[in-house]
C-alpha positions in Angstrom: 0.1 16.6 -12.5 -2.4 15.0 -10.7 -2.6 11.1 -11.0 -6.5 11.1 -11.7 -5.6 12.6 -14.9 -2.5 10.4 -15.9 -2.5 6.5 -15.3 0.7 5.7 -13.3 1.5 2.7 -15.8 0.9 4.8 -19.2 4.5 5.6 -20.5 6.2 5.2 -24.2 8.2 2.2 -24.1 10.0 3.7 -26.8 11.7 6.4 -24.6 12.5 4.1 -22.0 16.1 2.8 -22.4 18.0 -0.5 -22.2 18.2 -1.4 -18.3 20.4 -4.6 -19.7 23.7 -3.5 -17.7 21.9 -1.4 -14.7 21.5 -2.8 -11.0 19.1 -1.8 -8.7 18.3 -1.3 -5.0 14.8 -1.3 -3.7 14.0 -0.7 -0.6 10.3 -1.4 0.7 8.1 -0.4 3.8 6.4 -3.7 5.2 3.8 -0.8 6.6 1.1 -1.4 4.8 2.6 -4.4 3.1 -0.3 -5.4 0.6 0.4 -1.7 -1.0 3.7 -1.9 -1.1 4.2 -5.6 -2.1 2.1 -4.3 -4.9 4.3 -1.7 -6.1 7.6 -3.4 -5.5 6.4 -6.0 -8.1 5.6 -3.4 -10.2 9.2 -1.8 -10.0 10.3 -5.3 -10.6 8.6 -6.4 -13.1 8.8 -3.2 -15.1 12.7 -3.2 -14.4 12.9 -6.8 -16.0 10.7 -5.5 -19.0 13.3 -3.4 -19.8 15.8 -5.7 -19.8 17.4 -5.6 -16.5 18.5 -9.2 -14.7 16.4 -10.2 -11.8 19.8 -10.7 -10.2 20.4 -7.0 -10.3 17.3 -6.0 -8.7 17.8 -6.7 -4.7 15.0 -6.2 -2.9 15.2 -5.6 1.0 12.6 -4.3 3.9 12.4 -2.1 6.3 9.4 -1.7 9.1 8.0 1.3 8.3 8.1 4.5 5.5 9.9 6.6 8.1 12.9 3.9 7.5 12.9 4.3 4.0 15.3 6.7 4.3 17.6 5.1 6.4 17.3 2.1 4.1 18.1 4.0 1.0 21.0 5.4 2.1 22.6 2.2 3.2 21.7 1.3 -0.1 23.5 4.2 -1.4 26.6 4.0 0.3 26.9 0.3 -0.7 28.3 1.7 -3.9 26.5 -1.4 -5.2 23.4 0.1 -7.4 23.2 2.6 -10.4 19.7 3.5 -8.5 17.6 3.4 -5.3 13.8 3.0 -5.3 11.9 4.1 -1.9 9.0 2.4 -1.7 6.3 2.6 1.2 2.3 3.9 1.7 1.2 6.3 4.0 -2.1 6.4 4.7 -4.2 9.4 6.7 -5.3 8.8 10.5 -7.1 10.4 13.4 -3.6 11.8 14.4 -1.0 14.5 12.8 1.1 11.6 12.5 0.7 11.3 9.2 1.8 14.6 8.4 5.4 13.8 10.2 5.8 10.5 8.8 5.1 12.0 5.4 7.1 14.9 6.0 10.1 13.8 7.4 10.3 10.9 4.7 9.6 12.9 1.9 12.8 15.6 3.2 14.7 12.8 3.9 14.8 11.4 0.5 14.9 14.4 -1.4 17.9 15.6 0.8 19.6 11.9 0.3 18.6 12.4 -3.7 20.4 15.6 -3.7 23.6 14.4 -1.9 23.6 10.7 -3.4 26.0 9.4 -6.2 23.1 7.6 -7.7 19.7 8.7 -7.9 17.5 7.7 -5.3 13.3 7.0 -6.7 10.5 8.6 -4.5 7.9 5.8 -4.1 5.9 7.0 -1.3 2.3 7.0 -2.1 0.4 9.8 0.7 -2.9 8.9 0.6 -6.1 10.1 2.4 -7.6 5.9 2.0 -6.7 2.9 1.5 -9.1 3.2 -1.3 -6.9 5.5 -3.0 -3.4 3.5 -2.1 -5.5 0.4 -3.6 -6.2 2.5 -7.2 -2.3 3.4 -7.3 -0.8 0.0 -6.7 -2.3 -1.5 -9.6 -5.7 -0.5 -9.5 -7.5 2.0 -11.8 -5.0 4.5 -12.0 -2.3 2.2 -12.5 1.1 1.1 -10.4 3.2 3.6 -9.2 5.7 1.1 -9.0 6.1 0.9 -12.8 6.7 4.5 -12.7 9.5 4.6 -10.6 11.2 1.9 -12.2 10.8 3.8 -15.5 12.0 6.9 -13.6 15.0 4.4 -12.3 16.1 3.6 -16.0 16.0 7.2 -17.0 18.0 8.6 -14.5 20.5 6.1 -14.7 20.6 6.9 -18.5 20.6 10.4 -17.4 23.6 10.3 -15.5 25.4 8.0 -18.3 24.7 10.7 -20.9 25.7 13.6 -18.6 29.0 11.9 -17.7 29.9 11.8 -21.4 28.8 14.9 -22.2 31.5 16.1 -19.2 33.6 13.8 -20.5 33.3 15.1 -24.2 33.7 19.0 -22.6 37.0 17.9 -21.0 39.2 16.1 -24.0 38.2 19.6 -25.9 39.1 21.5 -23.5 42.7 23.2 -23.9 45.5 22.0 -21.1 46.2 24.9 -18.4 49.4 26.7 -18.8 
């Protein structure tokens, strides 16, 4: 869906569950750092909204968006946090080094997502301006930052659920001969 036609801080605060006993790791590109300050108060804020403790939430940075994913999965392996949030802000050159940055982050976190214990949040924003990064960290179309701490709480909850759904499969399940 494209963001112009969803505001990235619209969500039902109904659906969102009780972040009260969650802990979070978010990891933030200084690149860029009036973006990305932006959307790591977002996450923040929107985490503690929720009812997580600011003394879950640990926020540490890293240079650049390429690092993200090097950050995360330090984050990861900590065994610390029930999820990872990758933030960082990209923003289109002269050069094709956009394209690898953006690329290789992108892969990078989707493969550490995929391999991870805990669900690790893509926060990159890829824009063409710093007009448009400005409209997604808290400008007109909202903070993506609040909608990766929403996707945070949810996958945590997701994973909760699914492990007692497993769990649930299991105790009915008849003993092997």
């Amino acid at each position: 869906m494209a963001t112009a036609f969803h505001n990235l801080s619209s969500y039902d605060p109904e659906s969102v569950p009780n972040a009260e006993a969650m802990c979070f790791g978010i990891v933030v590109s200084e690149w860029n750092e009036k973006i990305t300050a932006a959307l790591a108060n977002g996450a923040v804020n929107t985490l503690v909204k929720h009812g997580a403790e600011r003394e879950n939430i640990k926020v540490l940075t890293v240079p650049g968006s390429f690092e993200l994913v090097y950050g995360a999965s330090q984050m990861v392996k900590s065994g610390i946090f029930d999820a990872i949030i990758a933030i960082g802000c990209v923003v289109r050159g002269d050069t094709p080094h956009f394209d690898y940055i953006c690329e290789g982050t992108t892969q990078g976190l989707a493969d550490l997502n995929k391999d991870a214990k805990v669900p690790v949040i893509y926060g990159l924003l890829t824009c063409n301006t710093m007009e448009q990064a400005e409209m997604r960290a808290g400008g007109s179309l909202g903070n993506k930052g609040d909608e990766c701490a929403i996707t945070a709480i949810k996958m945590v909850d997701y994973k909760t659920r699914l492990h007692d759904a497993c769990q649930d499969i299991l105790a009915r399940r008849p003993l092997p001969c």
